[in-house]
PyMOL CGO cylinders between C-alpha atoms (Angstrom):
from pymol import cmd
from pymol.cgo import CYLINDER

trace = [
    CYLINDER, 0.00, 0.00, 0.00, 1.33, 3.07, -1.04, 0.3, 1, 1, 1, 1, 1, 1,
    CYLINDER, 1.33, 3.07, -1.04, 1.52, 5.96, 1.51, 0.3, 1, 1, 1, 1, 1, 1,
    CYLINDER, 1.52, 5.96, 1.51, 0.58, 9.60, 0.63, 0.3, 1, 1, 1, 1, 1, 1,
    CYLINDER, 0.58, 9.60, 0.63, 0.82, 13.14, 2.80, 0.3, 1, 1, 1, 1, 1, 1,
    CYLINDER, 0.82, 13.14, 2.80, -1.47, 15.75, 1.90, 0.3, 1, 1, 1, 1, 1, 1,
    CYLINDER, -1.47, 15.75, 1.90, -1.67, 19.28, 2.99, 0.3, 1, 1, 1, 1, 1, 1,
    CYLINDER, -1.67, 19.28, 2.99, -4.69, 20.72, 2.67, 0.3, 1, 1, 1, 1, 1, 1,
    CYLINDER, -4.69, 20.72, 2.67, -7.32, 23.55, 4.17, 0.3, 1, 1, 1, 1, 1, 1,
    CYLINDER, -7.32, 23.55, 4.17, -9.96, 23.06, 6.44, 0.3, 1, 1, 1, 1, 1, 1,
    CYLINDER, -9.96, 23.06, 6.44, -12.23, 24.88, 3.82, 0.3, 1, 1, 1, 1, 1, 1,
    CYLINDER, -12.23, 24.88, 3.82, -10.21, 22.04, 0.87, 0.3, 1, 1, 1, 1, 1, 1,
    CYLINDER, -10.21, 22.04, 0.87, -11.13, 19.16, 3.60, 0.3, 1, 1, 1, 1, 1, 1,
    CYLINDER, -11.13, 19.16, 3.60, -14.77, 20.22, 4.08, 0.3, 1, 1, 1, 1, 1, 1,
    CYLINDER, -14.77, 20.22, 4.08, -15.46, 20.20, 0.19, 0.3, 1, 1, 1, 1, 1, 1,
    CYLINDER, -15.46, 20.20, 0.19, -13.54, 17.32, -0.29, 0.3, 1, 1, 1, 1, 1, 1,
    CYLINDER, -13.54, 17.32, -0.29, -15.90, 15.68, 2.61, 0.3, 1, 1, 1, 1, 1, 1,
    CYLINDER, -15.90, 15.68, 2.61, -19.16, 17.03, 1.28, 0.3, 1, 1, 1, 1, 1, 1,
    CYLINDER, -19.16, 17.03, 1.28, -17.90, 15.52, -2.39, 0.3, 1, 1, 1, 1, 1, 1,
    CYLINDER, -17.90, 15.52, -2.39, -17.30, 12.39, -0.86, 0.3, 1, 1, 1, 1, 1, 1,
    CYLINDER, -17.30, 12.39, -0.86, -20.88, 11.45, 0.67, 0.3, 1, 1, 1, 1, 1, 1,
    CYLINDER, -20.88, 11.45, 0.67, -22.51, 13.15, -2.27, 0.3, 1, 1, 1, 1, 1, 1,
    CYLINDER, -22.51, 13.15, -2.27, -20.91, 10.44, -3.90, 0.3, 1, 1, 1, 1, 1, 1,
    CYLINDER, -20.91, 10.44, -3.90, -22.76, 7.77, -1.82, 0.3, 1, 1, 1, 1, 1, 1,
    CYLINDER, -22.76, 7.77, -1.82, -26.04, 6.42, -1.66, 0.3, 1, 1, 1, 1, 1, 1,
    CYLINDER, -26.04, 6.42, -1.66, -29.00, 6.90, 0.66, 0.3, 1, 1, 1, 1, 1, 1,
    CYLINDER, -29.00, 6.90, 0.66, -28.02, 3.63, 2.31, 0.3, 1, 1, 1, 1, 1, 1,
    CYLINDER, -28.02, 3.63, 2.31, -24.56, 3.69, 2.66, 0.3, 1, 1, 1, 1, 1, 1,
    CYLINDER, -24.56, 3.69, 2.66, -24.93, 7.46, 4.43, 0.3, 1, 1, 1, 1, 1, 1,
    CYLINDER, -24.93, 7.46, 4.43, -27.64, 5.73, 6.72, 0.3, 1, 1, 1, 1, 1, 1,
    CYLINDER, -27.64, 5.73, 6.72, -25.48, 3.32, 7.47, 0.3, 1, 1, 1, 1, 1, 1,
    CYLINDER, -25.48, 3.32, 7.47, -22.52, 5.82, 8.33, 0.3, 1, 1, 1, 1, 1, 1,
    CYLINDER, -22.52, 5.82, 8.33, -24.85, 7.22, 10.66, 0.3, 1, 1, 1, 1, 1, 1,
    CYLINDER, -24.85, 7.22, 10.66, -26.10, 4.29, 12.68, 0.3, 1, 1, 1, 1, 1, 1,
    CYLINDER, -26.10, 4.29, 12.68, -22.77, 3.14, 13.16, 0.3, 1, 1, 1, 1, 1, 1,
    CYLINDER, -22.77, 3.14, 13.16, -21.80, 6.88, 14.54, 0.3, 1, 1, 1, 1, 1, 1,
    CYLINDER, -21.80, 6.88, 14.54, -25.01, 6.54, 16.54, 0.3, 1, 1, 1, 1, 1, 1,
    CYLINDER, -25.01, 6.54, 16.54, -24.12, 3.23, 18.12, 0.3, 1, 1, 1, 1, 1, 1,
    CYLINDER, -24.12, 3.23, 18.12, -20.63, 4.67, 19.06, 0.3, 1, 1, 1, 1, 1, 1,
    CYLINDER, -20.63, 4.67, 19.06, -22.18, 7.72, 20.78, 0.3, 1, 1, 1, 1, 1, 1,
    CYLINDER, -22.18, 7.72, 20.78, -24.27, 5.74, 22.55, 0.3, 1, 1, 1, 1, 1, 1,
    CYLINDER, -24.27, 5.74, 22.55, -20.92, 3.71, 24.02, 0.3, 1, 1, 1, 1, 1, 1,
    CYLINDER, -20.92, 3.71, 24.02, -19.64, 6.89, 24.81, 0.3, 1, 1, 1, 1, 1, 1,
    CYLINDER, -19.64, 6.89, 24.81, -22.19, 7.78, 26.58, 0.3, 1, 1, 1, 1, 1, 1,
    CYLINDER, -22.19, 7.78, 26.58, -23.03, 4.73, 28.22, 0.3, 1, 1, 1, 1, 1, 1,
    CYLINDER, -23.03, 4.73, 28.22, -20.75, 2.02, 28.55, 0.3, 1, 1, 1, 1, 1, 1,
    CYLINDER, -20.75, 2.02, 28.55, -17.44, 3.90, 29.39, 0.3, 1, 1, 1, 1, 1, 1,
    CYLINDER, -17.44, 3.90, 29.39, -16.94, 5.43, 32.60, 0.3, 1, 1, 1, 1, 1, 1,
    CYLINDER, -16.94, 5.43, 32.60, -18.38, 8.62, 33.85, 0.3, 1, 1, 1, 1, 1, 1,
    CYLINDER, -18.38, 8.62, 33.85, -15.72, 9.98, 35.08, 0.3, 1, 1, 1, 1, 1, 1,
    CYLINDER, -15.72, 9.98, 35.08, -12.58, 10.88, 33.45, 0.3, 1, 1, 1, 1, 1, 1,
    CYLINDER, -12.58, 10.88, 33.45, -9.15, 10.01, 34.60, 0.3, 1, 1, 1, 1, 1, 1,
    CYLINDER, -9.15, 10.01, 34.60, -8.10, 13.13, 37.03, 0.3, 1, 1, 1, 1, 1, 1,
    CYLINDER, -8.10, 13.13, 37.03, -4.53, 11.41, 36.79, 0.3, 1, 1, 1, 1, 1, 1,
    CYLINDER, -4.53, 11.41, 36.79, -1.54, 13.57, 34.79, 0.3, 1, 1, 1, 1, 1, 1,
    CYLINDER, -1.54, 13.57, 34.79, 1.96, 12.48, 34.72, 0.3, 1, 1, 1, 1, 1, 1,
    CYLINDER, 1.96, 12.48, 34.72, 3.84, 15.39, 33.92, 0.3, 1, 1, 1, 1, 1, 1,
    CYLINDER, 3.84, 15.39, 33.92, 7.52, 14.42, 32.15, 0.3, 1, 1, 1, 1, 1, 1,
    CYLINDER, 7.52, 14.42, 32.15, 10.24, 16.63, 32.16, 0.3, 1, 1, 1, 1, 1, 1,
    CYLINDER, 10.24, 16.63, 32.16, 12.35, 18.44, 28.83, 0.3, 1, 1, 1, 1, 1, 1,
    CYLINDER, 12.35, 18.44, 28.83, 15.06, 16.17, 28.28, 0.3, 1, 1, 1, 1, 1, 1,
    CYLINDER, 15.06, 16.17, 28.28, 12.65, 12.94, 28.63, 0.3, 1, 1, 1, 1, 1, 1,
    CYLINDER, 12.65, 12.94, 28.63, 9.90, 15.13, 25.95, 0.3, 1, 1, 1, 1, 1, 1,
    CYLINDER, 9.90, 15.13, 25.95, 12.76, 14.90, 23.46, 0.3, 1, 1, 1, 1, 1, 1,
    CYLINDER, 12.76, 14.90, 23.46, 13.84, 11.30, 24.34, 0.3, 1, 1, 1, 1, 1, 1,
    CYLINDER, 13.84, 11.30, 24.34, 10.46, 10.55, 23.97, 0.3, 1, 1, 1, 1, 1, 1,
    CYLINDER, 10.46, 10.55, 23.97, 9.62, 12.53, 20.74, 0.3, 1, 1, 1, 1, 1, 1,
    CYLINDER, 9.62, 12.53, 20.74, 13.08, 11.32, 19.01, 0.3, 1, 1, 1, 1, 1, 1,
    CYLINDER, 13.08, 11.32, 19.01, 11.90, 7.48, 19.67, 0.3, 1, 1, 1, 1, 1, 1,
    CYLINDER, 11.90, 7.48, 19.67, 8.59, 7.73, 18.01, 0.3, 1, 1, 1, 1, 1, 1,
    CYLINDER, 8.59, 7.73, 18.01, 10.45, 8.34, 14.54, 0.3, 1, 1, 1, 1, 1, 1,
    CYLINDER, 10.45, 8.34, 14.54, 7.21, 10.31, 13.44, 0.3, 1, 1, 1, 1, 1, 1,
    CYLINDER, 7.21, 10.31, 13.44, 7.57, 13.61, 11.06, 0.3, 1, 1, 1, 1, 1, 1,
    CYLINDER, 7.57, 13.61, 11.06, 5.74, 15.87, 13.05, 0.3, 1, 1, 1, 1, 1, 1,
    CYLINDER, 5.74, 15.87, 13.05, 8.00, 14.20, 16.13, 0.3, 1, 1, 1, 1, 1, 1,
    CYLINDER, 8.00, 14.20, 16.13, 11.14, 14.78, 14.39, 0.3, 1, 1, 1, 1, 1, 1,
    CYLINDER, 11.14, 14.78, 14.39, 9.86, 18.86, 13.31, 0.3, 1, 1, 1, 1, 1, 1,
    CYLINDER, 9.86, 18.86, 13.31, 9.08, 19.24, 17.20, 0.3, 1, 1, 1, 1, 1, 1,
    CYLINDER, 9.08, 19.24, 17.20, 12.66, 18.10, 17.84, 0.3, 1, 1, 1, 1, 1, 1,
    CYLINDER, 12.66, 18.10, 17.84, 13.97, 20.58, 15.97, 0.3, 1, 1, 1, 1, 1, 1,
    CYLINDER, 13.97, 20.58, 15.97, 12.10, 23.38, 17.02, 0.3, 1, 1, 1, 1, 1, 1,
    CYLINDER, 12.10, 23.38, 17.02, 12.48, 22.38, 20.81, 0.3, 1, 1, 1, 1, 1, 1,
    CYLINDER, 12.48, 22.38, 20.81, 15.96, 22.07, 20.64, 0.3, 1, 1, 1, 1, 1, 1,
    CYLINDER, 15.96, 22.07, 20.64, 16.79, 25.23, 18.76, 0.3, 1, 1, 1, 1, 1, 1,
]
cmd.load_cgo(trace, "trace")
């Protein structure tokens, strides 16, 4: 599978969204919706009501040790501007 990046607008994105479901049927966008429906209602109902009220806080040198191991782009652009 070949990978691809693109950089686009949230105004490009929202057209290119609207395009897409155009492009499907009554069903399929009925579908799309139950299944969103059935997730909300997990959300809502089978996970906890409370949130976790636990933050571990890392220091500077570990955010970079951490950041450089992940290998991601963004990761690696965050390196670079942290370190500057």
């Amino acid at each position: 599978m070949k990978k691809a990046l693109t950089i686009t607008t949230h105004e490009e994105q929202a057209k290119n969204d609207r395009a897409f479901w155009r492009s499907r049927s009554p069903e399929e966008r009925l579908d799309a919706v139950e299944i969103l429906r059935l997730e909300s209602g997990k959300f809502l109902y089978e996970y906890p009501s409370r949130l976790r009220r636990i933050v571990t806080i890392i220091g500077f040198k570990d955010l970079i040790k951490n950041k450089k191991s992940t290998q991601r782009p963004k990761d690696k652009v965050d390196v670079e501007e942290l370190t500057q």
